[in-house]
Each structure stands twice: as C-alpha cells, then as structure tokens.
Phi, psi and omega in degrees: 000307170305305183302304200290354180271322167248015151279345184253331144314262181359300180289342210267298167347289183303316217272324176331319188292333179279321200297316186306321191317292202297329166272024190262331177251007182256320203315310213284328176302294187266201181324286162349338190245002169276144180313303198246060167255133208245019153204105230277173218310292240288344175278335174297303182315307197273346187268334193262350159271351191273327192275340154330289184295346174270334140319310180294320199263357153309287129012296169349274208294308204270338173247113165262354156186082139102112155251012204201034184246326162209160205296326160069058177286122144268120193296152167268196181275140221310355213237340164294284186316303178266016164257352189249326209251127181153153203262017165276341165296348196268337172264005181286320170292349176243025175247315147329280166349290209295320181310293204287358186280308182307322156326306191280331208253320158345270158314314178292309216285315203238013169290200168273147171230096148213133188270002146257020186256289166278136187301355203283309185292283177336310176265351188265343187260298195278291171301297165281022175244292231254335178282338179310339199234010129319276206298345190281313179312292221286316199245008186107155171299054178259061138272304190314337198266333159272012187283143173277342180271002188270277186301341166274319193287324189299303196304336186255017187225336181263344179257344158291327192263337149327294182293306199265337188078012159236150163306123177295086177305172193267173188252348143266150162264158171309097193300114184310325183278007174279345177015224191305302209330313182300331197248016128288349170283329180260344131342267148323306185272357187264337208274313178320317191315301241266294183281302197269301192305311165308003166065040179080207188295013172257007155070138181250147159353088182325320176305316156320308209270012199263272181306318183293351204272321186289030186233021191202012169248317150314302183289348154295299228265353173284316189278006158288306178276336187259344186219341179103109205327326195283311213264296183283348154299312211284329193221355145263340207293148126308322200257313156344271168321287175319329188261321179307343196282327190289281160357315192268015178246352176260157176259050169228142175214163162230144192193127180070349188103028154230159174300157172194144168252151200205160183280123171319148197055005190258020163265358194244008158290335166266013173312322202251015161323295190310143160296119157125307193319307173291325159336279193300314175286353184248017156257342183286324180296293219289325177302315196285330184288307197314310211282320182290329197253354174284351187234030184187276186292319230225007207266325178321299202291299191312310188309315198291328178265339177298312218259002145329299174278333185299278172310283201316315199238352177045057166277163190270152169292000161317285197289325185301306189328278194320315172321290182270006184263309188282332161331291156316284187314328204273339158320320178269324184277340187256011170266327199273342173291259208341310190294328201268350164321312196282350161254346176292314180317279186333311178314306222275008186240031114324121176323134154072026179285127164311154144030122167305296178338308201274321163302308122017272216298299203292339183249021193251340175269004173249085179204305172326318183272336162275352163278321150327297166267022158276317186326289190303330178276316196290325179224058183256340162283317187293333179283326177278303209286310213264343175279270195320356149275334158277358174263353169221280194284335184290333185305321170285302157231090201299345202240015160066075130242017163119338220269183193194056179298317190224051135099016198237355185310319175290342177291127202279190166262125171277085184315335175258007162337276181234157215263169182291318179294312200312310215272308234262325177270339152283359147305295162344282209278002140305327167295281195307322173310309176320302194256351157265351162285323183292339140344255157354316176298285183275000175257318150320319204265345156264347178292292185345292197271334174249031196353353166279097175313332176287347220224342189274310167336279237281311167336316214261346154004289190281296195293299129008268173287001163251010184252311205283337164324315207276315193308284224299310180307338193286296207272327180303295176316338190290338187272355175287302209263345153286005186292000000 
C-alpha cells in the first residue's frame, strides 16, 4: 500500500509540476481570469489529479479481477426487439436519412449562405456530429439503421436483387489491414472542414458544407460499390465507424435482429481488434484539443507561423490561415499519439508484458471515455445553445429567406440558460468522469492480461500518468476556450 502510494505521488508530482506550466499562461485567456468563479483553474487541475489518484489506489485494492472483459448480455424482451429492429423501421429509418441528408444539400445550394442563417452548417456540425455521439451512448449504434449512404447502397443493391434474383457481389474484397484508416483520414479532413477551411470564426459557408456533403456521398457509394455496403458502413463510412466507437460504451446492442442490454462499458473492449482503431480515437481527442488550443495555448506560435507564409512567403490570408492551421492540427495529433505511445512504453517494461503494438491493440477502448469527455466539456454550451437555434428559427426558416413554417422563426437564443459556473462545472465534472472511467478500464484490462493484481497495479503506473496529462490538457484548453 505505501509503495502504491508513492508511486501515484510520485507520478502525480511530476506531471502536475509540468502540468501547472500550461494554465499558468492560458489564466490570462480563460476562466481563470474571471471573477466570478469562485475557484481558480489551477485548483481544479490539482483537485482533479488528486481524485485521479484516489482512484487508482481504490481501483488497486479493491478490483481484483476482470470485470468488463465480457458483455454479460441479456435479451430484451422479444416484442421489444421486432417492434424497434424489422425491416420496415430500417427503412423507414434510412429514408429519414436521405431526406434530411437531402435537406442539408438543399438547403447550402439554394439557401442563405451565412452560416448562422442557414440550417445546413447547424445541423451537419452540431445536430448530426456532435447530437450523433449523445445518442450513440444512450441508445447504441442507431446510425446504422439511419445512415443515408448506408441506405442508398441497400436500395440499389435491392434493384439489383429484384432484376437478377441474386445479390451482386463486390468486386473487392475488403483488405483486412485497411481497417479503419479510411474513416481516420475522413475524420481528420471533417474536423479540417470544420476547423481550418472556415478560416476561424467566420465559419463555412452552407454552399461548402452542401458541396462536401455531395462530395462524400459519391466517395461512400464508390466505396459501396467497390467493397460492398455492409463491409465498407462497418470499417470506411466515417460517422458510421465513429458514432460505433461511442456505441460501444451504452448498455443497448443490437445483433441478428434482436436487442440486447449489457452492463455499460463492456461493448468496448474488443475496439482495437481492428487496424486503424486507436488512430481514430486519439485523431478525435487530438481534433477537440486542437479546436481549444488554437485561440489559446497554440495562438502565439500559429500567428508567428500565419505571419511567415503571409509576409515571407506572400500566401493570401486565407490560405496563410489553412496552412498553418494544418500544420498545427497535424502537430496536436501527432502529441496526443506521442503521450499515449509513452504509457503504452511504460507499460511494456513490466514484467511478462506484450508488445508495445500489441498493447496498442488491448488498451485502445479506454481511450473512447476521454474522447467523449473532451467533447462533451468543449462543446457542451455550444451543443445547448446552437441546438436551440436549430429547433426554433432555423427549424422554421431553413434556407434564411424570410419563411415560418412552424411559427418560431422569431425566436431567439436563450443565453442565460446556464450560468458561466453552471458550463464550467459540468465541463470539470466530464473530464474527471471521463478519465476515471477510462481508469477503470485499463486497470480492467490489465488485471485481465497480467492475472497478478501486482504486476496489473504496477503497469497501470504509467497510464496513471497518461489520464493525469489527459485531465490537466483537458482543463488547461478549457480555460483557453471559456476565455
């Protein structure tokens, strides 16, 4: 117990000592420089590594042996089960896609192109991103039954089996080591979208977010075609792969056509089976850091590199923007890869330890609860607030030309919804949830793999010091991006 006790000093010490550096230069940005917070950042940081740490060695003593290694599934009940799974709700439910997918390509082309005006930006960054990964925790992988590019490869895949009376086979097969790599490249190019192309705060453009949808509905339905609807929704669709990795943290599944409940977090242990899978959750973390730290911890160096290419190399300012932005992003993903390489390391000089690689693979779902909660404290005021812009005037006049459909276009945002303390302390508490669950997790997943509770302890050291990184960078942006 005394040894586990100052090893978790010990870890807590260094990195804290490191950690403090970054809100001691963000305080001027963020919260921290607000009045009326009635506890400054740098106390959060320490309060939020201590219960980390009280954690681990609760977590120590007390789980002693593999609890979240398997799903432990119950069916619901069969009338449940065909009344949500059958196939006229899935088409009812992926004809809903295509409508509102169509709604967005609409709406950017022949709409208003201001992007607080029109509905198409609102609802493809906020409602379907970011409400996509709500619902996949609470209910499960219910993309699948609304993806719209999902649902045109079924319908054309159906008029083929209709004309021949057989399924048309694909003409590739899926290359197993291509796993994921496609929807982390297409991740990475949504967040670019998102982030980089809009040029900071003037935002893009509904006619931009119009043409990418249709430029990302052709690169599905080739790769649909090319590999076959099932295979390439299950390991390229992007929001498909994405909204599942979140899925895998509720306790509803779906499988065969039936339903099933499971004890919450146990769907998320076999995620790095796949190639490609820890990529995608440490480009989701690393997209969400980037968006906090570009106006704030990172805002120095990116100017000092924007007025290079502006003066120096006399790129337009646009372009200096895009540039140096991608740069920067590609910079943060390759930090947020580096720290957890660096508890994968640690790990590996533990007695009777796998692979680094192989470690990778086994410790890649407790990654899943810190991406989740970097979302959620980053974007947990803009998801209330820009969804009550889409629920009253954009819901009334989607394309911002004057209409009222359903009597609300004048209604405004309520701004006093929740208070500055209100965002700020369910920011906190997401984090610190976020990372003792993932906690919770890789200390399962080590018991799991080194059946010697010491030797799982002794591992879980390092990973310790990779939650209190992630906590402190977490909070440290947060005081950047409430500034």
């Amino acid at each position: 117990m005394a040894r586990l006790l100052r090893a978790g000093a010990a870890v807590a010490s260094a990195l804290l000592g490191a950690a403090l550096l970054l809100p001691s230069s963000a305080a001027a940005h963020g919260l921290a420089a607000k009045e009326d917070l009635p506890i400054p950042v740098w106390l959060f940081i320490w309060a939020a590594a201590i219960v980390l740490i009280v954690s681990f060695v609760v977590l120590s003593i007390a789980w002693r042996r593999p609890l979240m290694q398997e799903e432990h599934r119950h069916p619901a009940p069969g009338w449940l089960s065909k009344a949500l799974i059958n196939p006229f709700t899935e088409a009812v439910a992926g004809g809903l896609g295509v409508f509102l997918l169509g709604v967005v390509v609409y709406a950017g082309l022949e709409g208003i192109d201001a992007p607080d005006l029109n509905v198409a930006p609102v609802f493809v960054f906020v409602t379907f991103f970011l409400g996509g990964v709500l619902f996949s925790v609470l209910f499960g992988d219910f993309f699948r039954a609304f993806n719209p590019w999902r649902a045109i490869g079924r319908f054309f895949g159906g008029i083929v089996r209709l004309v021949s009376g057989q399924d048309a086979p694909a003409p590739l097969s899926y290359p197993k080591r291509l796993g994921h790599w496609p929807a982390v490249a297409g991740l990475v190019a949504f967040g670019w979208l998102e982030l980089i192309y809009g040029v900071g705060s003037v935002g893009v453009s509904p006619h931009d977010v119009a043409v990418a949808a249709l430029i990302y509905t052709g690169i599905s339905l080739t790769g649909m075609a090319l590999f076959g609807t099932e295979a390439w929704t299950a390991r390229g669709e992007i929001f498909s792969v994405y909204f599942n990795m979140f899925s895998r943290l509720s306790p509803l599944a779906a499988e065969d056509g039936r339903l099933f409940f499971r004890r919450p977090l146990t769907g998320a242990p076999p995620w790095g089976e796949v190639p490609g899978s820890i990529a995608l959750v440490l480009a989701s973390i690393a997209v969400t850091s980037f968006d906090g730290a570009q106006e704030g911890t990172l805002s120095g160096a990116i100017n000092t590199v924007f007025d290079f290419f502006r003066d120096d190399i006399g790129m337009s300012i646009s372009l200096s923007f895009r540039v140096t932005d991608s740069i920067f992003i590609l910079l943060v993903i390759a930090a947020i890869a580096g720290l957890f390489r660096l508890g994968l390391w640690g790990m590996h000089t533990v007695r009777d330890a796998p692979s680094v690689a192989e470690l990778g693979r086994l410790f890649a779902h407790t990654m899943i609860p810190i991406s989740l909660a970097y979302l959620f404290a980053h974007y947990f005021s803009y998801f209330i607030y820009l969804e009550q812009a889409q629920f009253t005037y954009l819901l009334s006049d989607p394309l911002g030309q004057g209409s009222d459909l359903f009597g609300t276009a004048q209604a405004g945002v309520d701004l006093t919804l929740l208070s500055a303390n209100d965002i700020w302390y369910a920011q906190v508490a997401s984090l610190i949830v976020g990372h003792v669950t993932a906690l919770a997790l890789a200390h399962d997943r080590a018991i799991a793999i080194w059946k010697d509770p010491a030797l799982a302890t002794r591992s879980q050291y390092w990973m310790l010091a990779v939650m209190v990184g992630f906590t402190t960078l977490g909070l440290g942006l947060l005081s950047d991006a409430n500034g």
